[in-house]
N, C-alpha and C positions, 0 to 999 in steps of 0.2 A: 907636711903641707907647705907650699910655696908661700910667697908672700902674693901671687897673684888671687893664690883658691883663700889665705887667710884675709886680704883685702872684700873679697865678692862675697865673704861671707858676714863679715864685719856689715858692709852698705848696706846688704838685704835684710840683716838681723834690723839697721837702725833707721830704715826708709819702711819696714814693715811692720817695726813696734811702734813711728809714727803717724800711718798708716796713710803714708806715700805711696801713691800706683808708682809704676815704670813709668808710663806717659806722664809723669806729674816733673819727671826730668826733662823733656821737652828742648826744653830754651838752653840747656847745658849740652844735653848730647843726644843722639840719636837711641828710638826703643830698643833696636837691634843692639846696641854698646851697651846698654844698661844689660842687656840678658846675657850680653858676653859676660860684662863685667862680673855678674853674679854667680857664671858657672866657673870663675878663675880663667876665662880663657883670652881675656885681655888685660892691659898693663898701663893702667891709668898712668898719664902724665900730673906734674903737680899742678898746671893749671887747671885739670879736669878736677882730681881729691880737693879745689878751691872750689869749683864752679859746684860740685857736688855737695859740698860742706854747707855753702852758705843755702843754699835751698834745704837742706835740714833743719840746718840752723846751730850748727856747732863749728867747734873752729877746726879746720883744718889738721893741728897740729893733736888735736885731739882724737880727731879721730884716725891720726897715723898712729899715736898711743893705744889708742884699742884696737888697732892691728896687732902692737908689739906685744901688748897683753893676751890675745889671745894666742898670740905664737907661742908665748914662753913661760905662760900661767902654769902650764902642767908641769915643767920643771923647776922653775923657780919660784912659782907662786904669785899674786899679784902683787905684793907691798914691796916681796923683791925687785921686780922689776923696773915700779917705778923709782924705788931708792937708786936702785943701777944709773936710771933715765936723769933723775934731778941731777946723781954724783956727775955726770957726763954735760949735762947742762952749766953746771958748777964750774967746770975742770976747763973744757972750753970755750965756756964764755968768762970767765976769769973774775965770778962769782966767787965770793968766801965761802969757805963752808959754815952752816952756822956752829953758833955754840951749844955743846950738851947742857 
């Protein structure tokens, strides 16, 4: 799965568990982009996954992690993943790693 179809499916799972119409995006993007968005067949920019986040209600960076989660949950699992995410957040923002 791309990260276009793993994005659309991500939005829809979390605009539909909070039971956000399509038209409730509105003020962000047009209903036609939301139905792209959800079949993977368009490629949000990051001001859209901001414009989109904050009408959910979640932050952005979050919910680019539950893309990468769901991308790579079936090989790695989820605790790996984000250990991966924090180690990389650590490494290049020039974070210490903690202590055991």
């Amino acid at each position: 799965m791309n990260f276009d179809q793993t994005f659309g499916n991500v939005f829809k799972r979390l605009r539909t568990s909070n039971g956000y119409s399509q038209e409730d995006f509105h003020t962000a993007v047009t209903d036609r982009y939301i139905r792209m968005l959800e079949k993977g067949k368009a490629s949000p920019t990051l001001a859209t996954v901001d414009k989109l986040a904050k009408i959910l209600g979640i932050d952005p960076v979050a919910m680019m992690l539950l893309c990468e989660v769901e991308a790579a949950a079936e090989i790695e699992g989820v605790e790996a993943v984000l250990e991966r995410i924090a180690n990389q957040v650590r490494l290049f923002g020039g974070f210490p790693k903690p202590q055991d």
